[in-house]
C-alpha positions as CSV (number, residue, x, y, z in Angstrom):
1,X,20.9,13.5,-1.2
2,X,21.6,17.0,-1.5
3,X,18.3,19.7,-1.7
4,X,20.3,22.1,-3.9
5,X,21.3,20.2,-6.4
6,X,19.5,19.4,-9.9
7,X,18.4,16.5,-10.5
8,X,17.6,14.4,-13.9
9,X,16.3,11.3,-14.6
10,X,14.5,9.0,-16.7
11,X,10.9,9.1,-15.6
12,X,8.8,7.0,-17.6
13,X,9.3,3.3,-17.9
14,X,11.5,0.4,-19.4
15,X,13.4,1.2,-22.7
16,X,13.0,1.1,-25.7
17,X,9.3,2.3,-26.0
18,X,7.6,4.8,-28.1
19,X,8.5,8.0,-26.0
20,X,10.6,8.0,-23.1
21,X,10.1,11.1,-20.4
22,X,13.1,12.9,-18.7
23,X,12.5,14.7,-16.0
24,X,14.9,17.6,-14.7
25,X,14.0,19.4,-11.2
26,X,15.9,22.0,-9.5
27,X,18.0,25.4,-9.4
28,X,19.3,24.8,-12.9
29,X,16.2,23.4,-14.1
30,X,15.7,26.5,-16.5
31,X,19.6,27.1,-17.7
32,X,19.4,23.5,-18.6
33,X,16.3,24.2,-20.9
34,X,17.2,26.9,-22.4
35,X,20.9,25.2,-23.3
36,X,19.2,22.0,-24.2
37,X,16.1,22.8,-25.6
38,X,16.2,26.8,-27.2
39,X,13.6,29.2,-27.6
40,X,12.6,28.4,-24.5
41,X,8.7,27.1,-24.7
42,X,5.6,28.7,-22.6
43,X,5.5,27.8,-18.9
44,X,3.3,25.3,-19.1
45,X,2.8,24.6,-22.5
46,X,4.3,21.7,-24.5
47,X,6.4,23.0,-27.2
48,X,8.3,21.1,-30.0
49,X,12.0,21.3,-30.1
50,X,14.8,20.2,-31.6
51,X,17.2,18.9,-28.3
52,X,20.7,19.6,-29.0
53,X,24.3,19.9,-26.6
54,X,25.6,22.8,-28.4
55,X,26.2,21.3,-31.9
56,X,25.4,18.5,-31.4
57,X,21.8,17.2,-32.2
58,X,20.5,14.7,-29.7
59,X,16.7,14.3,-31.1
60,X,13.3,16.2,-31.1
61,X,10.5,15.8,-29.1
62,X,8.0,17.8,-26.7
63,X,9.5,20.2,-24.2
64,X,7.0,21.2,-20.8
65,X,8.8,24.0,-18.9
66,X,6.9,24.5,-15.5
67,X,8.7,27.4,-13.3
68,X,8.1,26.5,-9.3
69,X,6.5,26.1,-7.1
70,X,3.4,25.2,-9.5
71,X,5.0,22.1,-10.3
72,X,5.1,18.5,-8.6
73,X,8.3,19.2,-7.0
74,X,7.3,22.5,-6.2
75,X,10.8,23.4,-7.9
76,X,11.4,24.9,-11.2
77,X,11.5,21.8,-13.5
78,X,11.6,20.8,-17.0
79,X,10.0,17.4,-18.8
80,X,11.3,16.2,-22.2
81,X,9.5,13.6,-24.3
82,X,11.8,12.3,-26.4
83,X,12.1,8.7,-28.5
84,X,12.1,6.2,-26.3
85,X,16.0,4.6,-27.6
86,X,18.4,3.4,-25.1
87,X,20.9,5.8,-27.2
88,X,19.0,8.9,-27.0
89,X,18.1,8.6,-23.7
90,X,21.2,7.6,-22.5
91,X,22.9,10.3,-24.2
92,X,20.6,12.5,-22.7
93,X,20.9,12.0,-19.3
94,X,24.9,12.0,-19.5
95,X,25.1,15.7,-20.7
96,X,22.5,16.8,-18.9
97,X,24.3,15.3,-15.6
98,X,27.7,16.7,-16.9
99,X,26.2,20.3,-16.0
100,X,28.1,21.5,-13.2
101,X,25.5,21.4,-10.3
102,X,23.1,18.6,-12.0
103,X,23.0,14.9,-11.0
104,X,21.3,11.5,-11.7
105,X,19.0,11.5,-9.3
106,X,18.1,9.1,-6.3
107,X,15.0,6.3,-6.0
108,X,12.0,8.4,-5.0
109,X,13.8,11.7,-5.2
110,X,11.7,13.7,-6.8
111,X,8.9,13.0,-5.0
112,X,10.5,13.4,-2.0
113,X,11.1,17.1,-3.4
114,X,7.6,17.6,-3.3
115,X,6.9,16.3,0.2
116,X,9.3,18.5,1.4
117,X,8.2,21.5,-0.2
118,X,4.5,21.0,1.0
119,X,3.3,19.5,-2.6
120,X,2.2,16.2,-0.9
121,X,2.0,14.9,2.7
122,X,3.2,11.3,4.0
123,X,-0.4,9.8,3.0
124,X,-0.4,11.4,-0.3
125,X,3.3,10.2,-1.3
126,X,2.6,6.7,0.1
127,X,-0.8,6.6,-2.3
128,X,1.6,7.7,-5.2
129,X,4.1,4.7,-4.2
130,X,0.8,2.5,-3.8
131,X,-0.4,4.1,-7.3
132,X,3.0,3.6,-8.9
133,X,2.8,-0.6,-7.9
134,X,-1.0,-1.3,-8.3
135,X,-1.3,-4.3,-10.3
136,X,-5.2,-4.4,-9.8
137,X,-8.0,-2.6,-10.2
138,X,-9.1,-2.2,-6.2
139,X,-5.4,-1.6,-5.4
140,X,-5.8,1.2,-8.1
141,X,-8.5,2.7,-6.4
142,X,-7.2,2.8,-2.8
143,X,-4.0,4.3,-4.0
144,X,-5.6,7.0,-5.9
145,X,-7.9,8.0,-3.3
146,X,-5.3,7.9,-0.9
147,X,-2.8,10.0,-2.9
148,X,-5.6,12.4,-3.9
149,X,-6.1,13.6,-0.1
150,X,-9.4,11.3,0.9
151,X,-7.1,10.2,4.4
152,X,-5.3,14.0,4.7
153,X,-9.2,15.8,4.8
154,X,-10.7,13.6,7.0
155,X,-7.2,13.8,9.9
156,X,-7.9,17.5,8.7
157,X,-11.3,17.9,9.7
158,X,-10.8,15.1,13.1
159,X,-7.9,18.2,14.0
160,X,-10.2,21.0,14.0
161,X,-12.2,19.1,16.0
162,X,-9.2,18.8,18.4
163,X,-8.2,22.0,18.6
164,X,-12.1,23.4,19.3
165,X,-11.6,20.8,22.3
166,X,-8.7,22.3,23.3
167,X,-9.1,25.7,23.2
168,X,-11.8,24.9,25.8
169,X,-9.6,22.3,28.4
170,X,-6.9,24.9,27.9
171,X,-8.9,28.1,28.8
172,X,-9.8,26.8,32.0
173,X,-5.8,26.0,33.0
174,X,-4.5,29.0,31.7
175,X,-7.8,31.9,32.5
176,X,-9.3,30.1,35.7
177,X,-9.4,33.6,37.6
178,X,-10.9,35.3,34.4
179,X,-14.8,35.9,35.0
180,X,-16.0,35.3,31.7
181,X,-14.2,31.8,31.8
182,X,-16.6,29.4,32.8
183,X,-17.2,25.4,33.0
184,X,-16.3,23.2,30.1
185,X,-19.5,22.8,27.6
186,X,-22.0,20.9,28.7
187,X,-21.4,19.4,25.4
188,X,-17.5,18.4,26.0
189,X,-17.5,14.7,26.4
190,X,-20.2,13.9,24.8
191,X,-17.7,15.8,21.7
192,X,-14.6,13.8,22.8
193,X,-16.9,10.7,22.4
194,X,-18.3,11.4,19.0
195,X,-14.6,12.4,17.6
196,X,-13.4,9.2,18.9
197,X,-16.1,7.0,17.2
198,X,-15.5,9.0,14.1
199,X,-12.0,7.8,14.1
200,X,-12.4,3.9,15.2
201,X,-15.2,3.8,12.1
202,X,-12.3,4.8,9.8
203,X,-10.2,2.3,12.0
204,X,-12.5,-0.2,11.5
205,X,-11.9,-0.2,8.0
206,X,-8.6,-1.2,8.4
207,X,-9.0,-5.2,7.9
208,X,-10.4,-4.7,4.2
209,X,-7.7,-2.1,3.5
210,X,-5.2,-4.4,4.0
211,X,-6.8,-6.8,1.9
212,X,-7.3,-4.8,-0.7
213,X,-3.5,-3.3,-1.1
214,X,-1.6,-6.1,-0.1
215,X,-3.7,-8.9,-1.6
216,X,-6.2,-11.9,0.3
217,X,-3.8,-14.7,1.9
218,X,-5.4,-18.0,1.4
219,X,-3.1,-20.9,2.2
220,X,-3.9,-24.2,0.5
221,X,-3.1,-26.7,3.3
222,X,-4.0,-30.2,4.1
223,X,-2.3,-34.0,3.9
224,X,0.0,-35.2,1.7
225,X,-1.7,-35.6,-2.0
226,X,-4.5,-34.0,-0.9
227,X,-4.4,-32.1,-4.5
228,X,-3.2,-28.8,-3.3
229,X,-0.5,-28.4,-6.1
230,X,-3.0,-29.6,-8.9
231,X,-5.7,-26.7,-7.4
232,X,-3.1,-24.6,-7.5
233,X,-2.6,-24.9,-10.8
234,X,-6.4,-25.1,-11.7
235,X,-7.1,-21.8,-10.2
236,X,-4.5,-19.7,-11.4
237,X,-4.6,-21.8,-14.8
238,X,-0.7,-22.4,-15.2
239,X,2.1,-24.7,-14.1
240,X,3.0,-22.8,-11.2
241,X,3.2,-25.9,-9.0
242,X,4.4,-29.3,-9.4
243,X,2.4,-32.1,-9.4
244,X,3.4,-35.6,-8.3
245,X,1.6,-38.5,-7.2
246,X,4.7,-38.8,-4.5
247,X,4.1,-37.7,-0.7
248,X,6.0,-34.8,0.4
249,X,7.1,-33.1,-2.9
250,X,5.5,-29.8,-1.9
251,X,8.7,-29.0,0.9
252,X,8.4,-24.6,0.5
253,X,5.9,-22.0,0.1
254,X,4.9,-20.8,-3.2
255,X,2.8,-18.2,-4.2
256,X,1.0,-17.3,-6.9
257,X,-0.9,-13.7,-7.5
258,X,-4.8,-14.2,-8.6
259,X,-6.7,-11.0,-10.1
260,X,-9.7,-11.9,-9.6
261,X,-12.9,-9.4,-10.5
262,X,-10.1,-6.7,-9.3
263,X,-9.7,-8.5,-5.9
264,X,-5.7,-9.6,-5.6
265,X,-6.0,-12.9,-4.1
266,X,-2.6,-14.6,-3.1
267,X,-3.0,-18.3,-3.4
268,X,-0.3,-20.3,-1.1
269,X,0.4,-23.6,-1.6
270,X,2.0,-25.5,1.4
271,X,3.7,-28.9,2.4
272,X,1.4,-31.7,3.3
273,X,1.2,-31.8,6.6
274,X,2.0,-35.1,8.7
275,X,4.7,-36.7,11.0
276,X,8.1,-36.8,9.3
277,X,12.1,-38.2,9.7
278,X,12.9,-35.9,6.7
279,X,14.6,-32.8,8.0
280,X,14.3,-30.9,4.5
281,X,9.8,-31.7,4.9
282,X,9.8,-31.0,8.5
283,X,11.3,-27.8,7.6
284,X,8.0,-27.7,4.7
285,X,5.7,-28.6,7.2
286,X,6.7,-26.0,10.0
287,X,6.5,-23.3,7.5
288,X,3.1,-24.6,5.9
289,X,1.7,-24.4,9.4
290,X,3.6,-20.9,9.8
291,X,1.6,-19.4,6.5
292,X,-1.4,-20.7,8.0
293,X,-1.1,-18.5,11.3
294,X,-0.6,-15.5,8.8
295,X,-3.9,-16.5,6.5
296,X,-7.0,-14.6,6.1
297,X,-8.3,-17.8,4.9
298,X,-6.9,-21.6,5.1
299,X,-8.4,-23.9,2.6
300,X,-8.6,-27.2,4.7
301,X,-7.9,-30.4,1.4
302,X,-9.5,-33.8,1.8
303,X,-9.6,-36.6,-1.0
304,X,-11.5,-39.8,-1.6
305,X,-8.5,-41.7,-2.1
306,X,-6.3,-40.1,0.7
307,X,-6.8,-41.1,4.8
308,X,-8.8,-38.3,6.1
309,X,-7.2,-35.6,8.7
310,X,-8.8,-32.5,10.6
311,X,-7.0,-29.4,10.4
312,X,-5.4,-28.4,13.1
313,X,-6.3,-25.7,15.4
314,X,-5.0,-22.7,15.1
315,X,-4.4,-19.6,17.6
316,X,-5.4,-16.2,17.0
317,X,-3.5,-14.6,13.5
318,X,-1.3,-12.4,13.6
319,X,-3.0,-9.9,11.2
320,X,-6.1,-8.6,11.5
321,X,-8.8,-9.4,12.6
322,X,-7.1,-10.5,15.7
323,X,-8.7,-14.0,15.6
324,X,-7.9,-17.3,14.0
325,X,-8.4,-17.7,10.4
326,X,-11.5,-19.2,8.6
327,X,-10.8,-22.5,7.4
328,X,-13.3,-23.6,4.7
329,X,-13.0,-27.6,3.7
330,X,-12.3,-28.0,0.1
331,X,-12.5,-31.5,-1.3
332,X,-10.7,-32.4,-4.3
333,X,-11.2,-35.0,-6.9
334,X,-14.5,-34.9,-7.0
335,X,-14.2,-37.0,-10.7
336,X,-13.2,-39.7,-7.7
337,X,-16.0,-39.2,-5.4
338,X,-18.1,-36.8,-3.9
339,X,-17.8,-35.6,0.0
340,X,-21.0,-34.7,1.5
341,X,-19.6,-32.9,4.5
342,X,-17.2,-30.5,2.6
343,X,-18.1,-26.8,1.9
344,X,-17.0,-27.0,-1.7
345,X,-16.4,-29.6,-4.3
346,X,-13.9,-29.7,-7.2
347,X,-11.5,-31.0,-9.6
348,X,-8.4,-30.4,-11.4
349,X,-8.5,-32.7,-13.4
350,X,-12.3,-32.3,-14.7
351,X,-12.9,-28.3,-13.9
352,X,-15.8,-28.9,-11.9
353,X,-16.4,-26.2,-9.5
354,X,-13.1,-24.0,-10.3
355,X,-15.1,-20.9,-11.4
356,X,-17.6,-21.3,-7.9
357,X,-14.3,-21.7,-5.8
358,X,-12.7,-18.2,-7.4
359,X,-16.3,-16.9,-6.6
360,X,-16.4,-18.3,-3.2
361,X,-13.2,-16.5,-2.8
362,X,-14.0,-13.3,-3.8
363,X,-17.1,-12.7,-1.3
364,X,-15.1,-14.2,1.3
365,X,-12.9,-11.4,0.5
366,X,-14.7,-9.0,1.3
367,X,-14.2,-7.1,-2.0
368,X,-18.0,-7.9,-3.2
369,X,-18.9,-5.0,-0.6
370,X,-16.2,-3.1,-0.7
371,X,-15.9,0.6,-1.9
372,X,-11.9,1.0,-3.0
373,X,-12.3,4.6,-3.3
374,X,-13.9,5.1,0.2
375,X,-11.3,3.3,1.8
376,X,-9.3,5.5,3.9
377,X,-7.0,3.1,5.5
378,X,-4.7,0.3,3.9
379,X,-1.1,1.3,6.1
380,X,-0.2,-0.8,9.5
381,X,1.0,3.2,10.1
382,X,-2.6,4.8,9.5
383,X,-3.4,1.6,12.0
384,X,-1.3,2.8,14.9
385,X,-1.5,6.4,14.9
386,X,-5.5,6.6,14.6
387,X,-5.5,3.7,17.2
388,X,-3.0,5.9,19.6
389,X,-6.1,8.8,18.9
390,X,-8.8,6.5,19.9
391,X,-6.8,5.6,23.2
392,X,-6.2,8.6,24.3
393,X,-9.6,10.4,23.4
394,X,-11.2,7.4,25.5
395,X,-9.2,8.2,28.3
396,X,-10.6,12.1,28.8
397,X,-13.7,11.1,29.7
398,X,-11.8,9.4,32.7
399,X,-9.6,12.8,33.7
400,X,-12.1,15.4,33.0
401,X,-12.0,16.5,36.1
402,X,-8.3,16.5,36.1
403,X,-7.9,19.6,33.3
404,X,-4.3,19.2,33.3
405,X,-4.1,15.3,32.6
406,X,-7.4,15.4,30.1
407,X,-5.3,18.1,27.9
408,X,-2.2,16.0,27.8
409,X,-4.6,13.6,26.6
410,X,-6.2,16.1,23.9
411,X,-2.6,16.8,22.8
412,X,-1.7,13.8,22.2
413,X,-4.2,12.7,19.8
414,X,-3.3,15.1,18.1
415,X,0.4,14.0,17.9
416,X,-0.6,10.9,16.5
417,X,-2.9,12.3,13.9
418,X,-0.1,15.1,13.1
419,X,2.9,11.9,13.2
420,X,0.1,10.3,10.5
421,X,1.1,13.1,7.9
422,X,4.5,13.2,7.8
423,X,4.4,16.4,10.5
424,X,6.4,14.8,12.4
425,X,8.9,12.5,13.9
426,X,8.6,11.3,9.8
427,X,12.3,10.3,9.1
428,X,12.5,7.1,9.5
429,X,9.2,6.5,7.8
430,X,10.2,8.8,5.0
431,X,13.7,7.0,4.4
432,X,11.8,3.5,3.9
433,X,9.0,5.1,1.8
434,X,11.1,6.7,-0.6
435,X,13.7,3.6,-1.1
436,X,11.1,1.8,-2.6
437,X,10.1,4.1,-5.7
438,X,12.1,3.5,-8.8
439,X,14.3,5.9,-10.1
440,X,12.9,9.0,-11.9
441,X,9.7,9.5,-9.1
């Protein structure tokens, strides 16, 4: 990946469709329009034009010229909305490439481009990435706010704050013999104090964030032909699971994707779990009690016509919060027989209380309360660097005294805040974040 080159590539999505967009950013961004796409059009203004190699005509469409650094790359680049053909866009991006200088671009390229020209910081591209794979309507939300700045003010306005701190730690170390240097502000802690619980209220929001861009787990667990294929199937209305009336069918995890009320809820259903001599079930069973470890929420299965069994107990989850997942007791078949001591009845086979589960599922997700839009952090990154603030700003209050220590402290907040934007040490976060956006972003 080469910063001088020109890059081109198809920017909109699968082919064929009614207009395809090809997007060219670089140096030769400009020669490439005016051999292509002649007169050239308006910065800025869509244009029609004939696209043509010379002689040969390659198809009409809109031409938007935009001269850097007022573009998304912050480079000189050119867009071309075309038909959306396999042949024309094909034959588009093979003579455009064929310029000496130009190339097919990279996954995520472009918008790499623009983080490093200062057109978008780490939070912003990852809310673009997050934009670019939102399949609901909260995920939609987070990713927009995210990419529209909501995280970058608020880290902006925290570092301020930081630096107002510092300016006053600092003055004593390095001015200590000047007269008009005095004590720290009476004020001082009590500012470190209110900066840190700024930040761990954000923190805190952390939990639903998650939820909300990477979907609610709930793990459908519970004995043998307990019914947890057959709810599956009822709640996500399709064949996703097979159903047997045999023990043990269920041997691997599978999960299905719910949308429900915006809410992505990812149902998982699980082996029975029980004693086994079957190496292939054990294997079902250990990774059925794995998924439930990982859960936000474990939906416990009993049925009228199969021996009852307590869940098991589980230790504290791995994600957050750091405790062990709800389990809410689900019993099935109700067409059978009712249980009085289970949270919820349904049935498969019948319907009956399908709809209140899905509702049961989305207030337990939180998402009922939730504000998308004001949710500032859905990254296990934005987790560790606003933690690493928190720790440190609670530690000042312990070193005041020490002015060297408590503005190491100070200054390393601030790394962590800094780190959270992409200012630095971003490489390695940068080189995952970028493989996973699709060619022509």
């Amino acid at each position: 990946m080469s910063a001088g080159d020109t890059i081109v590539a198809l920017s909109s999505g699968a082919l064929p469709a009614g207009v395809a967009v090809v997007r060219v950013s670089g140096p030769l961004a400009r020669d490439i329009a005016e051999r292509f796409t002649a007169p050239l059009s308006p910065p800025r203004q869509a244009a029609l034009r004939r696209i043509r190699d010379g002689d040969v005509p390659i198809d009409q469409g809109l031409v938007l010229w935009m001269p850097g650094p007022q573009s998304f790359t912050g480079e000189d680049c050119l867009e071309l909305q075309v038909h959306g053909s396999r042949a024309v866009v094909q034959s588009l991006l093979r003579r455009i490439s064929e310029v000496p200088g130009c190339r097919l671009a990279d996954a995520g390229e472009f918008t790499h481009r623009a983080f490093e020209n200062g057109k978008l910081d780490l939070t912003g591209a990852q809310g673009l990435g997050d934009l670019i794979g939102a399949e609901t309507e909260n995920q939609r939300a987070i990713a927009y706010a995210r990419m529209e700045g909501g995280l970058t003010r608020r880290i902006e306005g925290w570092r301020e704050r930081l630096l107002d701190l510092r300016a006053h730690i600092e003055a004593q170390l390095d001015f200590s013999d000047e007269g008009d240097v005095g004590a720290l502000p009476p004020s001082f802690i009590d500012d470190v104090e209110a900066l840190a619980g700024d930040i761990d209220a954000v923190l805190a929001q952390g939990g639903q964030g998650r939820i909300i861009r990477s979907g609610f787990r709930v793990v459908l667990a519970g004995p043998p032909n307990a019914g947890k294929s057959s709810l599956l199937n009822a709640l996500s209305q399709s064949d996703a699971a097979i159903v047997s009336d045999e023990a043990g069918t269920t041997r691997d995890l599978k999960e299905v994707p719910l949308d429900v009320k915006g809410q992505l809820i990812l149902l998982i259903d699980s082996a029975g779990l029980r004693e086994t001599n079957s190496k292939a079930e054990a294997i079902g069973v250990e990774r059925a009690r794995e998924a439930m470890l990982h859960a936000d929420l474990v939906l416990w299965l009993m049925a009228p016509d199969v021996p009852a069994a307590a869940p098991p107990e589980l230790p504290a989850a791995e994600l957050e919060p750091m405790q062990p997942p709800p389990v809410l007791q689900v019993a099935t078949k109700s067409d059978l027989g009712v249980f009085a001591g289970a949270d919820i009845n349904v049935s498969a086979v019948t319907g009956a209380g399908i709809a209140e589960l899905l509702e049961l599922l989305y207030v337990l997700s939180g998402a009922a309360n939730a504000r998308p839009a004001d949710i500032l952090v859905s990254h296990e990154q934005d987790r560790a660097a606003l933690l690493g603030a928190v720790l440190e700003l609670r530690r000042v209050a312990e070193e005041v005294d020490r002015s060297e220590l408590a503005a190491e402290r100070l200054r390393r907040a601030g790394v962590s805040l800094e780190r959270l934007l992409g200012r630095m040490d971003a490489e390695n976060v940068l080189d995952r974040l970028f493989s996973t956006f699709c060619i022509g972003k």
